[in-house]
N, CA, C and O atoms as CSV, one atom per row, in Angstrom:
chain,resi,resn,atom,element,x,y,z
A,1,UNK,N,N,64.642,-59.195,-25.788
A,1,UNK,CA,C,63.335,-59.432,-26.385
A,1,UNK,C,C,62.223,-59.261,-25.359
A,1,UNK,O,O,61.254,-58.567,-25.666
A,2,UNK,N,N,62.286,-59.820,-24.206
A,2,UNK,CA,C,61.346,-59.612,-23.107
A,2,UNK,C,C,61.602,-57.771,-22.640
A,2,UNK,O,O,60.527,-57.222,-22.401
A,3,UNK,N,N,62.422,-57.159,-22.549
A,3,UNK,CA,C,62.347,-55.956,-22.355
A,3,UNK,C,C,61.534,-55.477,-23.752
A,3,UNK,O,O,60.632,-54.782,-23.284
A,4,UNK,N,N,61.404,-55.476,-24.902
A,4,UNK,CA,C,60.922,-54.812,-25.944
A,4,UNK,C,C,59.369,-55.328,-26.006
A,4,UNK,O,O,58.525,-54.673,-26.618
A,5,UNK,N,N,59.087,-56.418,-25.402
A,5,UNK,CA,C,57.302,-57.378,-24.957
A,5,UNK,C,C,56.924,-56.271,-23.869
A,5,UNK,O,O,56.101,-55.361,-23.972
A,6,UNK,N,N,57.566,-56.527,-23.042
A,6,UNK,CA,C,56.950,-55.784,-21.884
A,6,UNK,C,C,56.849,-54.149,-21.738
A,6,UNK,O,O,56.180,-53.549,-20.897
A,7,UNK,N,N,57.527,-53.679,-22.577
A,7,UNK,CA,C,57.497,-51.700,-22.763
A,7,UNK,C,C,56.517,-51.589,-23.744
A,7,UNK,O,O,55.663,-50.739,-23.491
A,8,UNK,N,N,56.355,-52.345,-25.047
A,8,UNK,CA,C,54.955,-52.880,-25.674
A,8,UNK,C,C,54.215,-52.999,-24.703
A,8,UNK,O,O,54.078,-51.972,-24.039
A,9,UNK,N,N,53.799,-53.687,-24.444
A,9,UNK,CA,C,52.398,-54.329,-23.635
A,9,UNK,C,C,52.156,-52.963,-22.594
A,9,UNK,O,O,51.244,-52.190,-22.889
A,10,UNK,N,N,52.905,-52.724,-21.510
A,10,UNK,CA,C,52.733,-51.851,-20.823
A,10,UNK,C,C,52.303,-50.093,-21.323
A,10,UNK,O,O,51.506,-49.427,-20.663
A,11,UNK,N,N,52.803,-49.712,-22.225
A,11,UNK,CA,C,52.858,-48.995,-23.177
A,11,UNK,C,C,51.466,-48.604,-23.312
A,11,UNK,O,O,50.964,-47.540,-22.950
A,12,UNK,N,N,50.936,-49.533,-23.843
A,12,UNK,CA,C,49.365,-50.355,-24.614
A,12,UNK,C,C,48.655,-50.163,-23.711
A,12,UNK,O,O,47.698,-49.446,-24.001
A,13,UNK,N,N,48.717,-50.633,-22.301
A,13,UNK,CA,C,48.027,-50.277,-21.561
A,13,UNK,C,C,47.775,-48.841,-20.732
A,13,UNK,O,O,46.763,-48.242,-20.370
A,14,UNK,N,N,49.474,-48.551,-20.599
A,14,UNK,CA,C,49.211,-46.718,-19.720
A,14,UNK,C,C,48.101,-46.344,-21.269
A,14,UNK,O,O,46.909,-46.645,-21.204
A,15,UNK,N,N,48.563,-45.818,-22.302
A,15,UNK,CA,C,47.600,-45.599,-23.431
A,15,UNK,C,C,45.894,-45.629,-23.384
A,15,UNK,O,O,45.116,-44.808,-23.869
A,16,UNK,N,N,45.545,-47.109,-22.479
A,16,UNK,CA,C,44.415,-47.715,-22.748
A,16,UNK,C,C,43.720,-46.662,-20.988
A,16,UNK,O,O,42.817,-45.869,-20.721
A,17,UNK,N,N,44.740,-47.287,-20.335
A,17,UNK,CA,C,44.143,-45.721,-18.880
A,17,UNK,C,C,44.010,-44.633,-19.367
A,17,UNK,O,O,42.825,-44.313,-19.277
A,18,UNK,N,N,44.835,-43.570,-20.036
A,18,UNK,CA,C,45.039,-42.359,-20.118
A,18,UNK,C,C,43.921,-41.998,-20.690
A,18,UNK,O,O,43.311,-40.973,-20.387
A,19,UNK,N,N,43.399,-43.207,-21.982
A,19,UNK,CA,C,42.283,-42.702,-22.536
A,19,UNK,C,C,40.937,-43.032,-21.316
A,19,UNK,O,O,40.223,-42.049,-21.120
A,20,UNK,N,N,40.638,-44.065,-20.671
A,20,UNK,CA,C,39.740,-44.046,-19.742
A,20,UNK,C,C,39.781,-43.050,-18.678
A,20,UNK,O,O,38.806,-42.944,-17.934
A,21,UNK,N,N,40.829,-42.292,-18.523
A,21,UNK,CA,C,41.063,-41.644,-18.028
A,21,UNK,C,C,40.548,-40.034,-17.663
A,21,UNK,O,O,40.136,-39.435,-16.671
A,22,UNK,N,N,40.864,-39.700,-19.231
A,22,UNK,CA,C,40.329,-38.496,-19.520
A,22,UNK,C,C,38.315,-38.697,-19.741
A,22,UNK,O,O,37.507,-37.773,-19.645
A,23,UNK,N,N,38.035,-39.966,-20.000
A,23,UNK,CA,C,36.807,-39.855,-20.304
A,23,UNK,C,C,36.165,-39.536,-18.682
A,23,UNK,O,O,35.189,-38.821,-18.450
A,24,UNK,N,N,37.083,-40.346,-17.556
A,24,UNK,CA,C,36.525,-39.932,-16.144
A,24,UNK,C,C,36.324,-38.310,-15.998
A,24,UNK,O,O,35.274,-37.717,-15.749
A,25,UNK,N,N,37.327,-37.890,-16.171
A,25,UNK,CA,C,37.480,-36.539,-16.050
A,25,UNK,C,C,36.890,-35.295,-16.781
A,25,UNK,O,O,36.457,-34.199,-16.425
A,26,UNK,N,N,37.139,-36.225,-18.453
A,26,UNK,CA,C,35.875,-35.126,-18.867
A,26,UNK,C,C,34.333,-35.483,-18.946
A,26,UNK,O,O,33.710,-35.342,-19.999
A,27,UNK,N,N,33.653,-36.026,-17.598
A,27,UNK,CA,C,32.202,-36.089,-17.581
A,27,UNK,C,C,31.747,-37.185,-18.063
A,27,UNK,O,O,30.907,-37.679,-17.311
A,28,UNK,N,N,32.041,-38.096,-19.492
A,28,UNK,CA,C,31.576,-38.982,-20.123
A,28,UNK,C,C,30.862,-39.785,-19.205
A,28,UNK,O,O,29.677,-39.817,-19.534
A,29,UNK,N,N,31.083,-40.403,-18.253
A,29,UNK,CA,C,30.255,-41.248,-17.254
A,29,UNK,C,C,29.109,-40.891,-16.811
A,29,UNK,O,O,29.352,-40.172,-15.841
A,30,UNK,N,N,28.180,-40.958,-16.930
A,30,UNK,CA,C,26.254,-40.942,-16.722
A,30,UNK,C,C,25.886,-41.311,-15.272
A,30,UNK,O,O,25.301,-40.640,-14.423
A,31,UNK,N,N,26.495,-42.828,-15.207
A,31,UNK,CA,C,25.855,-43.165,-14.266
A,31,UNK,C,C,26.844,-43.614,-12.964
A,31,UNK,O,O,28.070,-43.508,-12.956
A,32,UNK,N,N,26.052,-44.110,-11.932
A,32,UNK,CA,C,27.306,-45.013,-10.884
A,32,UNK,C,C,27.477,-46.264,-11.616
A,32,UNK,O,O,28.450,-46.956,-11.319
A,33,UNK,N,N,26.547,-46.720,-12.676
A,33,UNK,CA,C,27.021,-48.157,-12.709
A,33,UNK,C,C,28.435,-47.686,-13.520
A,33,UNK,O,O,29.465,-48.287,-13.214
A,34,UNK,N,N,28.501,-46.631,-14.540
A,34,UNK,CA,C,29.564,-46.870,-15.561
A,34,UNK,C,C,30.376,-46.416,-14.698
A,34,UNK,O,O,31.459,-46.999,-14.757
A,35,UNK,N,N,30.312,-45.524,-13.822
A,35,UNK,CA,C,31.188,-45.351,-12.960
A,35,UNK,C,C,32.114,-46.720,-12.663
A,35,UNK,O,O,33.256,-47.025,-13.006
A,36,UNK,N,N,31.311,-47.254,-12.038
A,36,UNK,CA,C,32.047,-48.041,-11.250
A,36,UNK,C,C,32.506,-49.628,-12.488
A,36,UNK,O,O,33.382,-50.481,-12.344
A,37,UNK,N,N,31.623,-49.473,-13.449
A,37,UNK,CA,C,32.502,-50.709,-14.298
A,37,UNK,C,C,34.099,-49.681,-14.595
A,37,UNK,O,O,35.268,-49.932,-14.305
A,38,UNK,N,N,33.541,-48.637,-15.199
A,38,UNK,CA,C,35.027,-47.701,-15.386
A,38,UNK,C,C,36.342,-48.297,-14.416
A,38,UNK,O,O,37.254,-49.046,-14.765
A,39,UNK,N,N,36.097,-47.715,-13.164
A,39,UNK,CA,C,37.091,-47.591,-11.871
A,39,UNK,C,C,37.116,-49.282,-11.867
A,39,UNK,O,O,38.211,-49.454,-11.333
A,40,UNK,N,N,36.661,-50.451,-12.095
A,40,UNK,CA,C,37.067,-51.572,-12.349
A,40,UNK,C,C,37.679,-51.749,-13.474
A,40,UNK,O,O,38.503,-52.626,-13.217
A,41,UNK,N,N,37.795,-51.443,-14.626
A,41,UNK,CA,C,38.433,-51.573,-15.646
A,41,UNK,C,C,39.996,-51.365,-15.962
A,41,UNK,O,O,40.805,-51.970,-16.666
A,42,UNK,N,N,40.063,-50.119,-15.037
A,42,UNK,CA,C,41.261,-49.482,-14.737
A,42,UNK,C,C,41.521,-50.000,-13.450
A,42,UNK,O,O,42.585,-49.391,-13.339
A,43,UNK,N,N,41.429,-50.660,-12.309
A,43,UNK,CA,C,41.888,-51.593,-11.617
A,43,UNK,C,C,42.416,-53.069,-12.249
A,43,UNK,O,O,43.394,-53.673,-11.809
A,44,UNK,N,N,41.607,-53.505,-13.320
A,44,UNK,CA,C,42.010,-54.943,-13.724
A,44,UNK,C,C,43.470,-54.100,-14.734
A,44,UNK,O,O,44.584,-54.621,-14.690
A,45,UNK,N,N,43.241,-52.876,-15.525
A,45,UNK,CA,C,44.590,-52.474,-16.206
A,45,UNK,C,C,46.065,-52.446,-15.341
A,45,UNK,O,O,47.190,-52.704,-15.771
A,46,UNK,N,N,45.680,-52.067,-14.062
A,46,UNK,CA,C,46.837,-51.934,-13.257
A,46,UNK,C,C,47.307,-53.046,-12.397
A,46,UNK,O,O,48.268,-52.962,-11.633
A,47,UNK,N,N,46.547,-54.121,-12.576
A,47,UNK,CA,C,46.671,-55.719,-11.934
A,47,UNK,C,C,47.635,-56.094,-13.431
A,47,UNK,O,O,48.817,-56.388,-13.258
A,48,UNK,N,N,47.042,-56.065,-14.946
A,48,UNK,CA,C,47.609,-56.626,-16.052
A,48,UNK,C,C,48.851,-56.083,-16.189
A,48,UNK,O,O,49.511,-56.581,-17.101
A,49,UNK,N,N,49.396,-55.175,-15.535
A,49,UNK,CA,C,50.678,-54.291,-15.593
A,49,UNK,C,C,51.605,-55.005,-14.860
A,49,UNK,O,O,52.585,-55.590,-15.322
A,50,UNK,N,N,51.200,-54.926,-13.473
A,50,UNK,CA,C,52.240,-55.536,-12.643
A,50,UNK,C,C,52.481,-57.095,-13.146
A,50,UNK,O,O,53.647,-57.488,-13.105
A,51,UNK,N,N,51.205,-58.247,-13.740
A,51,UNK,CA,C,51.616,-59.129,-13.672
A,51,UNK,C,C,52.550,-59.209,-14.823
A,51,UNK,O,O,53.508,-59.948,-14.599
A,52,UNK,N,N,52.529,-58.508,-16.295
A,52,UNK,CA,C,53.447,-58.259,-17.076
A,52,UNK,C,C,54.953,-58.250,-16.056
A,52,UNK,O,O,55.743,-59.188,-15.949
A,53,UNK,N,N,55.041,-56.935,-15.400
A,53,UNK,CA,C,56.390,-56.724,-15.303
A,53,UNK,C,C,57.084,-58.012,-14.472
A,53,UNK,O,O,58.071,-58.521,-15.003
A,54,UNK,N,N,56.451,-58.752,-12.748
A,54,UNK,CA,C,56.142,-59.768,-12.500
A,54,UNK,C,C,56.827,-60.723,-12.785
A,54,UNK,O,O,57.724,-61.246,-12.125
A,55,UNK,N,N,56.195,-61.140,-14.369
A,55,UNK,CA,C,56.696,-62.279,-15.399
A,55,UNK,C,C,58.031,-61.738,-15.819
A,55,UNK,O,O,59.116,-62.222,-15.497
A,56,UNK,N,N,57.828,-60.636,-16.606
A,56,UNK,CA,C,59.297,-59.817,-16.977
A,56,UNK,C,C,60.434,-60.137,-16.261
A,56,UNK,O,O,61.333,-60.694,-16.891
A,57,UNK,N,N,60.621,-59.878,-14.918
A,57,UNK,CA,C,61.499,-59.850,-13.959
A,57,UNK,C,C,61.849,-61.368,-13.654
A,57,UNK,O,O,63.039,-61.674,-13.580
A,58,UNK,N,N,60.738,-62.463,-13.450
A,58,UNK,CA,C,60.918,-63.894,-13.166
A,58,UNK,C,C,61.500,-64.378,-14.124
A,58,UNK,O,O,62.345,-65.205,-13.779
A,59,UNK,N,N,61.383,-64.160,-15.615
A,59,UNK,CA,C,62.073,-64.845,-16.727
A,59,UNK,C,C,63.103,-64.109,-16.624
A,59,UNK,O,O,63.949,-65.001,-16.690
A,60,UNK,N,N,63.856,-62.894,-16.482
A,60,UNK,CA,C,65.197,-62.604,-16.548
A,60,UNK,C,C,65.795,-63.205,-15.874
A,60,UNK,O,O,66.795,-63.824,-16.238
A,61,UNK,N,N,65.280,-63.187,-14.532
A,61,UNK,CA,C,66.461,-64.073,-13.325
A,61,UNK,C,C,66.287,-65.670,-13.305
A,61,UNK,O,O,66.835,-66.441,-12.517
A,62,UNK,N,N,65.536,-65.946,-14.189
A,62,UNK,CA,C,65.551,-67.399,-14.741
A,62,UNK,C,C,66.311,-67.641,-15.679
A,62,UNK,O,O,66.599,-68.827,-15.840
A,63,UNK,N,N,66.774,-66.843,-16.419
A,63,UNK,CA,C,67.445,-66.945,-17.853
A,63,UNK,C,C,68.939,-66.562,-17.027
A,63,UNK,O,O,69.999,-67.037,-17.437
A,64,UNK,N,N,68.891,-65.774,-15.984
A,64,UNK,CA,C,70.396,-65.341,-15.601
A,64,UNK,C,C,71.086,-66.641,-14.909
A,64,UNK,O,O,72.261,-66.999,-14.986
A,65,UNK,N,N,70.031,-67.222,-14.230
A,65,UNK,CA,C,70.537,-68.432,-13.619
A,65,UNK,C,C,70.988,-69.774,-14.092
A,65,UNK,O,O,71.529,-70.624,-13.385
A,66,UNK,N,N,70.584,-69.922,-15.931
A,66,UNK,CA,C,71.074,-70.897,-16.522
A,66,UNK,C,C,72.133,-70.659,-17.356
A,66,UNK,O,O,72.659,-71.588,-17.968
C-alpha cells in the first residue's frame, strides 16, 4: 500500500515539474520575479519528493522490524 501512495504522489509531482518545466523552456516567464518564484517552486517539488520517499523507506523498515 505504501509503495502504490508513494508512485502516486511522486508521479503527481514529476507531472507537476514537467509541466513547470516546459513553461521554463518555452519562454512563458516575463520576469526575474516569476523566474525565480518558478525555480522555487520546483525546488520545494523536489524537497516534497524526497521527503515522500524518506517516509516511504522509514515505514517499511519499521513495519519489517515488527
Amino acid at each position: 500500500m505504501i509503495k502504490q501512495f508513494t508512485t502516486y504522489c511522486t508521479d503527481k509531482i514529476e507531472d507537476e515539474k514537467l509541466f513547470i518545466s516546459d513553461g521554463l523552456v518555452g519562454g512563458s516567464i516575463k520576469t526575474f520575479e516569476e523566474y525565480r518564484h518558478t525555480t522555487g517552486v520546483l525546488h520545494g517539488l523536489n524537497i516534497a519528493r524526497e521527503i515522500i520517499f524518506a517516509t516511504a523507506e522509514a515505514y517499511e523498515k519499521e513495519t519489517e522490524d515488527t
